[in-house]
Biopython code that builds the backbone (N, CA, C, O; Angstrom):
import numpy as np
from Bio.PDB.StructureBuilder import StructureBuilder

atoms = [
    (1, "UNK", "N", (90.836, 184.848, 44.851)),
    (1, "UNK", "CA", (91.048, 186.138, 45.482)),
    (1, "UNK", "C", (90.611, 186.062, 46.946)),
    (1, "UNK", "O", (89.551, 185.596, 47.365)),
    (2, "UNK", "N", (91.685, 186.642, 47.702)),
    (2, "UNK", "CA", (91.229, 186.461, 48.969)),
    (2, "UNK", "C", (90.696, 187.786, 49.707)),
    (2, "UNK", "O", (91.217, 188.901, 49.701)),
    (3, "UNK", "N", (89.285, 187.282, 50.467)),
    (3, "UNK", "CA", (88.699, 188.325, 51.127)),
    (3, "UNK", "C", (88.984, 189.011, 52.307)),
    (3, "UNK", "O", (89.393, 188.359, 53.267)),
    (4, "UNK", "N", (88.831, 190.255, 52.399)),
    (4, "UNK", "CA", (89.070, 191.435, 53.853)),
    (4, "UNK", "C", (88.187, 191.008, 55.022)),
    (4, "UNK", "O", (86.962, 191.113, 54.963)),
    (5, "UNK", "N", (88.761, 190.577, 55.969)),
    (5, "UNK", "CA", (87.862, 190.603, 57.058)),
    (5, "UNK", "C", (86.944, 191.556, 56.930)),
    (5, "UNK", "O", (87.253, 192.698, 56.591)),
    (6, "UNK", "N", (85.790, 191.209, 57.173)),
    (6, "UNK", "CA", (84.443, 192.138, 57.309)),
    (6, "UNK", "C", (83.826, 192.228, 56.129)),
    (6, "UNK", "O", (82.680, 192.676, 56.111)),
    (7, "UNK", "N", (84.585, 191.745, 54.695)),
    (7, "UNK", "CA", (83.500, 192.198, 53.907)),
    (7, "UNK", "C", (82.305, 191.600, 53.807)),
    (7, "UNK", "O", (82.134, 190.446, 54.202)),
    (8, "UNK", "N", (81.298, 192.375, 53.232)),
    (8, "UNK", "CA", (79.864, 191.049, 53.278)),
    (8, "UNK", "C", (80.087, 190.151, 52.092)),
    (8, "UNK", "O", (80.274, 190.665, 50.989)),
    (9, "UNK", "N", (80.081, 189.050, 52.219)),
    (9, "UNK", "CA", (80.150, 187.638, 51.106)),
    (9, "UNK", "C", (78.666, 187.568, 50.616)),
    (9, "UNK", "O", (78.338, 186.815, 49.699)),
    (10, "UNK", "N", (78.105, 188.088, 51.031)),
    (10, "UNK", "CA", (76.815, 187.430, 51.372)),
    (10, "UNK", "C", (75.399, 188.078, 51.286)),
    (10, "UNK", "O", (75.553, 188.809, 52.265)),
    (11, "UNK", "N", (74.048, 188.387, 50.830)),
    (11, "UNK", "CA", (73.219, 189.479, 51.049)),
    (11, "UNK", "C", (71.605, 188.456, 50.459)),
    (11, "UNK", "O", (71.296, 187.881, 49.416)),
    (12, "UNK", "N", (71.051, 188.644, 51.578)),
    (12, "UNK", "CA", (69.567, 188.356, 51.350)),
    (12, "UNK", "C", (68.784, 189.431, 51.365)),
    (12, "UNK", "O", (68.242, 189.511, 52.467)),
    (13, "UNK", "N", (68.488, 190.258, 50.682)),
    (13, "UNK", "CA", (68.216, 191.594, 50.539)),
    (13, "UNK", "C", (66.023, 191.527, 50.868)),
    (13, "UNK", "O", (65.107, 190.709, 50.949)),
    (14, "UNK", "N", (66.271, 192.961, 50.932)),
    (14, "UNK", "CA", (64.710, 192.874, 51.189)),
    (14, "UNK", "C", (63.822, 192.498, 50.300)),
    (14, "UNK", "O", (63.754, 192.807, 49.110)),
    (15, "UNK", "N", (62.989, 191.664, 51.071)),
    (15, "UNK", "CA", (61.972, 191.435, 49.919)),
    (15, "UNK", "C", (62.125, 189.860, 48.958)),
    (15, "UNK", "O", (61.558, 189.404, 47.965)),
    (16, "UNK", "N", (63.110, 189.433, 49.798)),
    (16, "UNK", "CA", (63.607, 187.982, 49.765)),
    (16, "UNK", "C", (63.201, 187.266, 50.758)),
    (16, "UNK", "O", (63.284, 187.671, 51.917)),
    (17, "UNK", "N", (62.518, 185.656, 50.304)),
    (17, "UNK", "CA", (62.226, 185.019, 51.542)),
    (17, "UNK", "C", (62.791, 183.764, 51.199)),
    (17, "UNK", "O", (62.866, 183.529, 49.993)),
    (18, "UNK", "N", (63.285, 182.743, 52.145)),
    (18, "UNK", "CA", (64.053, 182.178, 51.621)),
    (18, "UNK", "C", (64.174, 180.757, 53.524)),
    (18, "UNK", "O", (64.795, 181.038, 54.549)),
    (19, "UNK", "N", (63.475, 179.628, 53.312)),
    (19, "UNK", "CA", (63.234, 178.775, 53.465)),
    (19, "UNK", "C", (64.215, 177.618, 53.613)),
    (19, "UNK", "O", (64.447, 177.203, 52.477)),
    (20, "UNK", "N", (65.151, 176.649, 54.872)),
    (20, "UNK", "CA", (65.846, 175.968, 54.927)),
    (20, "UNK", "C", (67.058, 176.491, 55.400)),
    (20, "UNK", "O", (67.284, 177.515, 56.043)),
    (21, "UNK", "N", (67.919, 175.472, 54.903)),
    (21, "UNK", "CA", (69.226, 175.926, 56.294)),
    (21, "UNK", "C", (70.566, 176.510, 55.413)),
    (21, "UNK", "O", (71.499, 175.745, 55.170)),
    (22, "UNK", "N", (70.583, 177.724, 55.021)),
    (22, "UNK", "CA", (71.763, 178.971, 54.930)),
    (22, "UNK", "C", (73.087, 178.491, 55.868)),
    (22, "UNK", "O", (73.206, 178.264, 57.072)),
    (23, "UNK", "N", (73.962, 178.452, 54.801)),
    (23, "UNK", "CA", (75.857, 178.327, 55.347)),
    (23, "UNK", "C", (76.895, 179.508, 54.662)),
    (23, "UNK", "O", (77.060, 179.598, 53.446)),
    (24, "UNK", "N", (77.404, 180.184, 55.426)),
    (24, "UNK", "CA", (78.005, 181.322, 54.421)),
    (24, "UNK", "C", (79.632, 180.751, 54.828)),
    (24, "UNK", "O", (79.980, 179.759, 55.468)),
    (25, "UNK", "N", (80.319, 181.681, 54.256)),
    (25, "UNK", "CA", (81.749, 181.288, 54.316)),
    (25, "UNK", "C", (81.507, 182.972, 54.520)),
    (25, "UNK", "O", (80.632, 183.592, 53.915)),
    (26, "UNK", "N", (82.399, 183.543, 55.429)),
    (26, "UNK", "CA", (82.363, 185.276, 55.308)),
    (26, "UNK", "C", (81.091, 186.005, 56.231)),
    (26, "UNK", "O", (80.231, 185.391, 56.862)),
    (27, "UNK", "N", (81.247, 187.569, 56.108)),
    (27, "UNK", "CA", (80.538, 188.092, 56.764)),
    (27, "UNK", "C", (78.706, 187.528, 55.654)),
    (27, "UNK", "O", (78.821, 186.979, 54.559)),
    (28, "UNK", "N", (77.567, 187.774, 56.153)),
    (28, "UNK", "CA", (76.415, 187.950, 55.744)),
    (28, "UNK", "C", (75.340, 188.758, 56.216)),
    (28, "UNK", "O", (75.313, 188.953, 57.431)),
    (29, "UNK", "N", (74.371, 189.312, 55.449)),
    (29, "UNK", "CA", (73.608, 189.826, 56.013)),
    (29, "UNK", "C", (72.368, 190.217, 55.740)),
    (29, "UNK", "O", (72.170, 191.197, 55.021)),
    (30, "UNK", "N", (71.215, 189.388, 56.362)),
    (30, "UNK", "CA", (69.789, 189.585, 56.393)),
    (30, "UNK", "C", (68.917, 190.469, 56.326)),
    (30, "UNK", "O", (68.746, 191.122, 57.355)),
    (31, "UNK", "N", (68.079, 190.797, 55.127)),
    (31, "UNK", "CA", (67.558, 192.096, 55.478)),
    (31, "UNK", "C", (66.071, 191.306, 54.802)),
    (31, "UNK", "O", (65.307, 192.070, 54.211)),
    (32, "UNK", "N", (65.719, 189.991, 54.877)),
    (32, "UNK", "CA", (64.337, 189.625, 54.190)),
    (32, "UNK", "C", (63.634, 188.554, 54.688)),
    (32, "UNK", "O", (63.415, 188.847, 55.863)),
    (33, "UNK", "N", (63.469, 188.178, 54.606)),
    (33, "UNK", "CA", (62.745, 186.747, 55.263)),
    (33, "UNK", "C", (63.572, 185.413, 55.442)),
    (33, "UNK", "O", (64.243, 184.940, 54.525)),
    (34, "UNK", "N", (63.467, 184.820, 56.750)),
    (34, "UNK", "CA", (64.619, 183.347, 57.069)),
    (34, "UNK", "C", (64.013, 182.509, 57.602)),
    (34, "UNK", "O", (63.820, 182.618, 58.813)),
    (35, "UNK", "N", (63.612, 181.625, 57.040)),
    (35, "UNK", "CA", (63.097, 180.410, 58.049)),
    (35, "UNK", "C", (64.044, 179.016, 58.079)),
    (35, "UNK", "O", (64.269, 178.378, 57.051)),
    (36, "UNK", "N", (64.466, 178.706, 59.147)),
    (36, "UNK", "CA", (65.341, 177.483, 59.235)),
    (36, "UNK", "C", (66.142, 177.922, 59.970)),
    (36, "UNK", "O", (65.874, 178.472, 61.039)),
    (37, "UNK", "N", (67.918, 177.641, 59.236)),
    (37, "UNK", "CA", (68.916, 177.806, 60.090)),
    (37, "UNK", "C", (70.065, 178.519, 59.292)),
    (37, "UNK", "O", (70.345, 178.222, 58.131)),
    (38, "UNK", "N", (70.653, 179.410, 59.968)),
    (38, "UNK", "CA", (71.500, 180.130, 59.744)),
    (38, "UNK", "C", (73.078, 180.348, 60.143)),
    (38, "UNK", "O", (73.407, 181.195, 60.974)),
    (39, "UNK", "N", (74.118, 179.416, 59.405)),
    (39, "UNK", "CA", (75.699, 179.633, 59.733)),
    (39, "UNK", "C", (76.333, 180.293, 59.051)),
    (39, "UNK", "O", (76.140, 180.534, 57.859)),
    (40, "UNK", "N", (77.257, 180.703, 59.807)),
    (40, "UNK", "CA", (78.253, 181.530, 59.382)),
    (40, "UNK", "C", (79.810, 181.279, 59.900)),
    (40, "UNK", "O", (79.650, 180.801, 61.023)),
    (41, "UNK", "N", (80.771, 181.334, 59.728)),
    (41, "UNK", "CA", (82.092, 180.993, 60.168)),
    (41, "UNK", "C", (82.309, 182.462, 60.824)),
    (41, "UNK", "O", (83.020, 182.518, 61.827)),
    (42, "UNK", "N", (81.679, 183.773, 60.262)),
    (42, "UNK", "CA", (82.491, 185.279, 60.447)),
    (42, "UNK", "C", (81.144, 185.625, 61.916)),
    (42, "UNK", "O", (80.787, 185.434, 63.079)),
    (43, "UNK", "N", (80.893, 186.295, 60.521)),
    (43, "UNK", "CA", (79.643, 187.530, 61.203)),
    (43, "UNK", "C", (78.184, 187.273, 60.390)),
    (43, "UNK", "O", (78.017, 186.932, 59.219)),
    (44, "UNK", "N", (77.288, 187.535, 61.340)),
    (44, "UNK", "CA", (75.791, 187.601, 60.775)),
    (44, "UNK", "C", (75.096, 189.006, 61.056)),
    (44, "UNK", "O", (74.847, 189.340, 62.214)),
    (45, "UNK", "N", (74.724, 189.995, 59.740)),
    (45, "UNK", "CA", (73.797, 191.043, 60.583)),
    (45, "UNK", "C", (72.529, 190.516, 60.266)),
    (45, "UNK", "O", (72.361, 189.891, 59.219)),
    (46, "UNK", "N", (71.913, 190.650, 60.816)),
    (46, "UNK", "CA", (70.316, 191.150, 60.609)),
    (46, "UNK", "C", (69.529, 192.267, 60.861)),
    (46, "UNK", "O", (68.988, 192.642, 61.902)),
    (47, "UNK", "N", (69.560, 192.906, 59.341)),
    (47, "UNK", "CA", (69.069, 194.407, 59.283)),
    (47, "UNK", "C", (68.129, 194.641, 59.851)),
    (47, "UNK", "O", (67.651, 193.685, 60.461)),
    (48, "UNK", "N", (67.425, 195.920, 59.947)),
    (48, "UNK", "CA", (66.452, 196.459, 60.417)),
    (48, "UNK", "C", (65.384, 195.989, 59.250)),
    (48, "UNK", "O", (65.516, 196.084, 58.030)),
    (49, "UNK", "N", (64.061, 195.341, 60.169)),
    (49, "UNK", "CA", (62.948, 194.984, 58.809)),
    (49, "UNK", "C", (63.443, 193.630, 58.715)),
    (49, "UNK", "O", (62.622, 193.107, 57.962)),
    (50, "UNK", "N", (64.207, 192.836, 58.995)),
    (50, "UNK", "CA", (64.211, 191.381, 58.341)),
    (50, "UNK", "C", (63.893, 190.615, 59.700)),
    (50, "UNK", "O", (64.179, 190.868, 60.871)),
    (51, "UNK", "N", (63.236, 189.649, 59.130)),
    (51, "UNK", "CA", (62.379, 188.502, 60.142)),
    (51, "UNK", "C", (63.021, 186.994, 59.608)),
    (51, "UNK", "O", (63.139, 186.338, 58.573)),
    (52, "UNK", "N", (63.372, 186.922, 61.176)),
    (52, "UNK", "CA", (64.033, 185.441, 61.149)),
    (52, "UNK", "C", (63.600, 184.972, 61.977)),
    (52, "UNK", "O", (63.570, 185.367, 63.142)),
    (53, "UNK", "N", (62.962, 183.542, 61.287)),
    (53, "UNK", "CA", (62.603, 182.437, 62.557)),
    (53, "UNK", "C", (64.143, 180.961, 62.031)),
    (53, "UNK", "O", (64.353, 180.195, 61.091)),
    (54, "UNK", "N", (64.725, 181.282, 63.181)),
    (54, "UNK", "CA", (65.934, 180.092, 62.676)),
    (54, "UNK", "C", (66.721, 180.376, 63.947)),
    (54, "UNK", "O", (66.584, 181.378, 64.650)),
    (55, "UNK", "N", (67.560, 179.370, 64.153)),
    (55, "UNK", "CA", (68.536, 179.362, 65.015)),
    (55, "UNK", "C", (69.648, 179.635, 63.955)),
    (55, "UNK", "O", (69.638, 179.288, 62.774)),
    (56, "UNK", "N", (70.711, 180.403, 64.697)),
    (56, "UNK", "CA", (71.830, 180.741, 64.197)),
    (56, "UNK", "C", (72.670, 180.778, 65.010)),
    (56, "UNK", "O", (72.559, 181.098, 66.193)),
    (57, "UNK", "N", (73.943, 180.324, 64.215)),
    (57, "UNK", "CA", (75.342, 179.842, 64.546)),
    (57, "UNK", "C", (76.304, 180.634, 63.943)),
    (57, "UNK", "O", (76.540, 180.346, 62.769)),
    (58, "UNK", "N", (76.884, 181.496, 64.397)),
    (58, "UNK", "CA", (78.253, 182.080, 63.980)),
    (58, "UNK", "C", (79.113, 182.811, 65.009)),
    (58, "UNK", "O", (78.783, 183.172, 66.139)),
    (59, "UNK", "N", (80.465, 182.978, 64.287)),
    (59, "UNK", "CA", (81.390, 183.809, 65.459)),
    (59, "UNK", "C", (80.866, 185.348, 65.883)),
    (59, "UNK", "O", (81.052, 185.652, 67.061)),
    (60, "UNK", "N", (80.358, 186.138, 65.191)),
    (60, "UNK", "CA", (79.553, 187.787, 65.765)),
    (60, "UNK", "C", (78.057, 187.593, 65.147)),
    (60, "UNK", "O", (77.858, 186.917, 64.137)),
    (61, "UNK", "N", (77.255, 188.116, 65.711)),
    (61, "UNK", "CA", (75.794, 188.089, 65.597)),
    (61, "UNK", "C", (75.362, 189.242, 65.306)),
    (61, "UNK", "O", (75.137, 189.485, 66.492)),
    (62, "UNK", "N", (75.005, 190.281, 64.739)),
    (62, "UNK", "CA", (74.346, 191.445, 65.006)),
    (62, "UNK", "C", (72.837, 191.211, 64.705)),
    (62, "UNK", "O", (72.459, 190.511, 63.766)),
    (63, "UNK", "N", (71.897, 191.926, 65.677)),
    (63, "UNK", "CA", (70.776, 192.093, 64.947)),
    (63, "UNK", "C", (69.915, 193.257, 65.341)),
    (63, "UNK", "O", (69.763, 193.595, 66.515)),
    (64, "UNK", "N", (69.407, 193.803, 64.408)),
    (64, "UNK", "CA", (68.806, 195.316, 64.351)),
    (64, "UNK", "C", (67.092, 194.657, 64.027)),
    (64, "UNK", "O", (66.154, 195.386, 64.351)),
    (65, "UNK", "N", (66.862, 193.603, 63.538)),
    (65, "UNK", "CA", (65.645, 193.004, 63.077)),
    (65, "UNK", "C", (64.902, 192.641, 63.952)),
    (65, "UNK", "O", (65.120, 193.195, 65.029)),
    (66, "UNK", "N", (63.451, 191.349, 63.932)),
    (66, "UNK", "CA", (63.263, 190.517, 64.126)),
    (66, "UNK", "C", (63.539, 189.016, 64.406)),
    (66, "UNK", "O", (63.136, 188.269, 63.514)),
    (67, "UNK", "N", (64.167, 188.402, 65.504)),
    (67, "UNK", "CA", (64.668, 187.010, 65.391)),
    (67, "UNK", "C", (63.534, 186.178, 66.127)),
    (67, "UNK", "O", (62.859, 187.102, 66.580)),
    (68, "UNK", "N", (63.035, 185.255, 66.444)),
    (68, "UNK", "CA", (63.132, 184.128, 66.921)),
    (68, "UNK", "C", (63.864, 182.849, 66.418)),
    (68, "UNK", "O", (63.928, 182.215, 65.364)),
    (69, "UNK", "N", (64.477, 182.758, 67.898)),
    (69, "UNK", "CA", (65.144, 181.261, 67.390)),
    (69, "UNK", "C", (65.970, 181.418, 68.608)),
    (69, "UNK", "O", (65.973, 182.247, 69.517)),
    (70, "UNK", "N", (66.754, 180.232, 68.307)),
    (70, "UNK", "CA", (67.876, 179.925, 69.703)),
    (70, "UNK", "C", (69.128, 180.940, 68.622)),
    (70, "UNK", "O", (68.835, 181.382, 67.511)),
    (71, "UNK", "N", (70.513, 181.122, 69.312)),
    (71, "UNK", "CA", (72.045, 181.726, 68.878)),
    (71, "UNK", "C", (72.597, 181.182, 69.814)),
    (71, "UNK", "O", (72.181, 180.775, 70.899)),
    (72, "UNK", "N", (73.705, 181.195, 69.274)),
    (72, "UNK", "CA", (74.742, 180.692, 69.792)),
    (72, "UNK", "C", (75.827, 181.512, 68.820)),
    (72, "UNK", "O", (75.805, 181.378, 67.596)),
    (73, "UNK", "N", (76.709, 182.311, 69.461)),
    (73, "UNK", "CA", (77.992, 183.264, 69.134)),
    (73, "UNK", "C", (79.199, 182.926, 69.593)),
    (73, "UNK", "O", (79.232, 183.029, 70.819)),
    (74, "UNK", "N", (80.484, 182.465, 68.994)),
    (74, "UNK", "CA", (81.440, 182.360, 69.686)),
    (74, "UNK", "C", (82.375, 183.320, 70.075)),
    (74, "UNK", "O", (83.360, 183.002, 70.741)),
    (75, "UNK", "N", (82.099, 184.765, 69.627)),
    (75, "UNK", "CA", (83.160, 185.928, 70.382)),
    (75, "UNK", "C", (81.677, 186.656, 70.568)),
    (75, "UNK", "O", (81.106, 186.179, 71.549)),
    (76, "UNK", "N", (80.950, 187.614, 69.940)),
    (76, "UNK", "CA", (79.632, 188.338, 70.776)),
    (76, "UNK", "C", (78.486, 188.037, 70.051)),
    (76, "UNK", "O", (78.507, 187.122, 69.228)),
    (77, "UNK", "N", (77.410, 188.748, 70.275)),
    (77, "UNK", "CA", (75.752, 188.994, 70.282)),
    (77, "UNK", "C", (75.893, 190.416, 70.596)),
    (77, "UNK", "O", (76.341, 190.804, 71.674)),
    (78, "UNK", "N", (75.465, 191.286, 69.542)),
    (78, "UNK", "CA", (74.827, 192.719, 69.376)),
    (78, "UNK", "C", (73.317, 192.518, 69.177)),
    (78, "UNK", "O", (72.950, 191.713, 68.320)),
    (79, "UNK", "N", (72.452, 193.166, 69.878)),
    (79, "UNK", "CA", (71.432, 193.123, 69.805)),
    (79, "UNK", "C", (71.056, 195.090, 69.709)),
    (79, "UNK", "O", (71.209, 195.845, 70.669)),
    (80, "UNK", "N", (70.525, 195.558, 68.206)),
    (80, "UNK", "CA", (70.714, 197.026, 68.413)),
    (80, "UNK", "C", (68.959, 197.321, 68.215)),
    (80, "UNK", "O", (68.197, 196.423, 67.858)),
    (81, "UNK", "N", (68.545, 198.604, 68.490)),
    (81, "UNK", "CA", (67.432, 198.879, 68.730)),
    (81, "UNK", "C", (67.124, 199.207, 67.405)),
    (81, "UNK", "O", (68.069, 199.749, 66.832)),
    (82, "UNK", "N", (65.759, 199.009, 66.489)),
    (82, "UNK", "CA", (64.843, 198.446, 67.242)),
    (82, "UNK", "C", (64.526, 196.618, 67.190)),
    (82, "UNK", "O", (63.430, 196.108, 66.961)),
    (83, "UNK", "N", (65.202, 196.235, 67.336)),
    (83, "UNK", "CA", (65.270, 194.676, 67.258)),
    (83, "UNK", "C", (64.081, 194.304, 68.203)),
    (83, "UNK", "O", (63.587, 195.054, 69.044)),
    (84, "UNK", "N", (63.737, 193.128, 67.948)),
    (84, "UNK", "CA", (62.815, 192.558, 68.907)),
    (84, "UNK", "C", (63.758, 190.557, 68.832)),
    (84, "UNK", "O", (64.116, 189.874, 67.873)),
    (85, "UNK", "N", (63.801, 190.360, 70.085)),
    (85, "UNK", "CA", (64.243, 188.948, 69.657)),
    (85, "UNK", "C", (63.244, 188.197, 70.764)),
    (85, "UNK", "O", (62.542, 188.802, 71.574)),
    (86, "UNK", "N", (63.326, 186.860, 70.632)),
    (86, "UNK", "CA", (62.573, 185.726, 71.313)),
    (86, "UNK", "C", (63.690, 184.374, 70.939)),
    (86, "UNK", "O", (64.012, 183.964, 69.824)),
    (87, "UNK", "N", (64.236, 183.751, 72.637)),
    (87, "UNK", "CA", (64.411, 182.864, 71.940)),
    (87, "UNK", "C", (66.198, 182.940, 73.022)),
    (87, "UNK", "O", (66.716, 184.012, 73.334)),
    (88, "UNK", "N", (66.671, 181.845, 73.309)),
    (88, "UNK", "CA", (67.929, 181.406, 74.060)),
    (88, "UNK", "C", (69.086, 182.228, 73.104)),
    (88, "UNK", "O", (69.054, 182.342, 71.879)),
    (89, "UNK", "N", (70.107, 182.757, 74.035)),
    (89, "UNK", "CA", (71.535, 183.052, 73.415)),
    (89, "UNK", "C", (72.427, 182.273, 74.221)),
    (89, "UNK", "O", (72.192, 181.830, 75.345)),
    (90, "UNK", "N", (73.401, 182.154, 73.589)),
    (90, "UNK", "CA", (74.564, 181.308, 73.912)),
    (90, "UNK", "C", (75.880, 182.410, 73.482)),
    (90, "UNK", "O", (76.319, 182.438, 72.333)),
    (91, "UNK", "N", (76.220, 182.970, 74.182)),
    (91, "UNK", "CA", (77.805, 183.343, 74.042)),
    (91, "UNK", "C", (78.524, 183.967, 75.420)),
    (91, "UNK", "O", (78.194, 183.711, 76.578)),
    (92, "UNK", "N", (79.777, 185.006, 74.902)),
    (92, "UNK", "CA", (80.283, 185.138, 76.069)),
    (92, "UNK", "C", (80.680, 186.357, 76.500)),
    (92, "UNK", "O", (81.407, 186.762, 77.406)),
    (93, "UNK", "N", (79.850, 186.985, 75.399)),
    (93, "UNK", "CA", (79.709, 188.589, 74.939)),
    (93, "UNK", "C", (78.330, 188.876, 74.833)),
    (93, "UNK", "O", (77.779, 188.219, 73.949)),
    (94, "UNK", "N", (77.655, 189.595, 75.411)),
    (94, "UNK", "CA", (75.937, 190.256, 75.023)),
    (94, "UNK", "C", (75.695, 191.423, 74.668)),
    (94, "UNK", "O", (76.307, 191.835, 75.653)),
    (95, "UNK", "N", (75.435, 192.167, 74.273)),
    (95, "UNK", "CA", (75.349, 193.830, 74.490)),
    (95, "UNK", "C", (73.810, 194.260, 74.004)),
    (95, "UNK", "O", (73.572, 194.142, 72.802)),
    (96, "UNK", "N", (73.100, 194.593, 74.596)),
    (96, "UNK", "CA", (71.840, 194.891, 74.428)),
    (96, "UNK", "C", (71.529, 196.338, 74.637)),
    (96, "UNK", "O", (71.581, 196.938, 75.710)),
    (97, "UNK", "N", (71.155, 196.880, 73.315)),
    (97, "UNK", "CA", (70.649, 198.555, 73.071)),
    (97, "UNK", "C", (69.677, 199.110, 74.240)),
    (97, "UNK", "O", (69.007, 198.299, 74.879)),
    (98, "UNK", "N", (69.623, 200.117, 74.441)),
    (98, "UNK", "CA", (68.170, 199.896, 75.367)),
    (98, "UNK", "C", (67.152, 200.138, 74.052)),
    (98, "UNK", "O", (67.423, 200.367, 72.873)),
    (99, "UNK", "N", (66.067, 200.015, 74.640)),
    (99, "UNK", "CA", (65.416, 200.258, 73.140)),
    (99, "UNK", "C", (64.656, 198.991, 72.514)),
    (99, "UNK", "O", (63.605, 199.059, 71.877)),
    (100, "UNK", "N", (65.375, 197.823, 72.810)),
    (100, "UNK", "CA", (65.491, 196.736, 72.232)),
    (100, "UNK", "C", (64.198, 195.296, 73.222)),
    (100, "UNK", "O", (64.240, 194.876, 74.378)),
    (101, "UNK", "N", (63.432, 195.036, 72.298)),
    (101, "UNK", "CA", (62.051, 193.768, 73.200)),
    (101, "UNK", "C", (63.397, 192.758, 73.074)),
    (101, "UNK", "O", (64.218, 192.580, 72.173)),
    (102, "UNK", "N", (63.219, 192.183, 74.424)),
    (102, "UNK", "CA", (64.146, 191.213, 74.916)),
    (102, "UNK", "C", (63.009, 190.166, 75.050)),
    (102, "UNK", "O", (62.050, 190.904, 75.277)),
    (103, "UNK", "N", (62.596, 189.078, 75.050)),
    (103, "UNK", "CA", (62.127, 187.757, 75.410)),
    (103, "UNK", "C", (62.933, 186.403, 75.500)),
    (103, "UNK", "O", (62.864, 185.449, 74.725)),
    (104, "UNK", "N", (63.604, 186.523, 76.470)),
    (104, "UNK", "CA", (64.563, 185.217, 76.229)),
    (104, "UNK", "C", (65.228, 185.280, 77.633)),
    (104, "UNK", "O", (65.012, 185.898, 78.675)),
    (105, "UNK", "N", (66.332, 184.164, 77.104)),
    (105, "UNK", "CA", (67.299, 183.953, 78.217)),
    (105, "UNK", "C", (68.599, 184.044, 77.396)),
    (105, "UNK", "O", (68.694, 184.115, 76.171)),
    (106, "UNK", "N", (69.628, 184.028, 78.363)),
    (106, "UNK", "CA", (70.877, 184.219, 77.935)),
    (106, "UNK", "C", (71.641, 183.172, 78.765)),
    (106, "UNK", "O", (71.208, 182.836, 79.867)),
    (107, "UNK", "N", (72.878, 182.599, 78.202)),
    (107, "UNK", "CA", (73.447, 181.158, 78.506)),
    (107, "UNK", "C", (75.195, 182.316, 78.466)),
    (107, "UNK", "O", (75.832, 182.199, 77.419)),
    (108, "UNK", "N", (75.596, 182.964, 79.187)),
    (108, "UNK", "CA", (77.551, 182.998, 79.185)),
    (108, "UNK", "C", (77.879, 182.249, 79.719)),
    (108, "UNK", "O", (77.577, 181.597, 80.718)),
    (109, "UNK", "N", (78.996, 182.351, 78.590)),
    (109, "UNK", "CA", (80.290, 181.631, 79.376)),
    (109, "UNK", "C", (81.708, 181.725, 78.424)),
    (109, "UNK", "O", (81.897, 182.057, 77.254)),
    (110, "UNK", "N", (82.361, 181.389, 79.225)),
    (110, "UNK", "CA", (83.841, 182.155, 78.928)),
    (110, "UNK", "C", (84.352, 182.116, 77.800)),
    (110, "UNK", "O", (84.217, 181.035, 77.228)),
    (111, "UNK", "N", (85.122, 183.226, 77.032)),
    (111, "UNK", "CA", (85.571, 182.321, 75.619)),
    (111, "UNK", "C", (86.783, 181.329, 76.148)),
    (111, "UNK", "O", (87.559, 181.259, 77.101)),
    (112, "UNK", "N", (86.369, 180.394, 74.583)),
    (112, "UNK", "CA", (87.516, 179.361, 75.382)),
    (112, "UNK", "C", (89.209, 179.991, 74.831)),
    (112, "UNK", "O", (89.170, 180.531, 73.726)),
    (113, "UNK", "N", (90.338, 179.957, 75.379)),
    (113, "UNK", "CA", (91.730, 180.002, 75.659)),
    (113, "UNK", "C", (91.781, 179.348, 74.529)),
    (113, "UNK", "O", (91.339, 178.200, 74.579)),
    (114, "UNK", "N", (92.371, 179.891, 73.055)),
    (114, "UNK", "CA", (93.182, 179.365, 72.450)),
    (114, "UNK", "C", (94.766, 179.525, 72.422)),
    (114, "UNK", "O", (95.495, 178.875, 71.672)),
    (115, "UNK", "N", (95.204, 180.485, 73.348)),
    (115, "UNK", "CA", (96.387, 180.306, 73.317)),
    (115, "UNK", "C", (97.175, 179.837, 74.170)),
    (115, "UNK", "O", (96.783, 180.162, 75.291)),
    (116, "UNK", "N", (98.156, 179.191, 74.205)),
    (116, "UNK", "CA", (98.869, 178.577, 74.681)),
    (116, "UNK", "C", (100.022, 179.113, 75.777)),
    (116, "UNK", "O", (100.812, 178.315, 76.281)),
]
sb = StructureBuilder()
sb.init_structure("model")
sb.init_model(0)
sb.init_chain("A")
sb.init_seg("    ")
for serial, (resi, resn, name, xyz) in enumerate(atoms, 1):
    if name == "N":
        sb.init_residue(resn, " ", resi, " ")
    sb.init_atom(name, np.array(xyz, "f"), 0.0, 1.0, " ", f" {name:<3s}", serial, name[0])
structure = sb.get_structure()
């Protein structure tokens, strides 16, 4: 059966902690404890209340949580309040709540031209 863009595949719910390196196929989304690394092919949220120490890799990022770690996004990075992050972004899209503890740096750059 094939899935709807956007649905969540995926759920680390609160009160889950969970150690090493996470690969989803689909949207996912964090609401408990992450240590390591975190991919995704879609989308990643990270709820409000969930603490991630990991670098993460996917095409949309959201996070309403706690992150440290490096990202890297290949279409954006939502960062919504009250998030606190620490830690390098990589994409070519940013959007930052006000509201929101920033500690980091940010790396844009263009999306790349897939079409021809």
């Amino acid at each position: 059966m094939e899935r709807r863009r956007g649905e969540v595949s995926a759920i680390i719910e609160e009160g889950c902690k969970f150690e090493g390196n996470l690969s989803f196929n689909g949207t996912a989304r964090i609401a408990g404890i992450v240590n390591g690394s975190v991919f995704s092919n879609d989308t990643v949220v990270i709820s409000e209340g969930a603490i991630i120490n990991a670098d993460i890799n996917a095409n949309i990022i959201i996070i309403a949580g706690s992150v440290k770690g490096n990202i890297k996004a290949s279409s954006r990075v939502e960062i919504l309040k009250p998030a606190r992050f620490e830690g390098i972004i990589t994409t070519p899209s940013l959007i930052v709540e006000e509201g929101v503890i920033f500690h980091g740096t940010t790396k844009m750059r263009d999306k790349k031209n897939t079409q021809t």
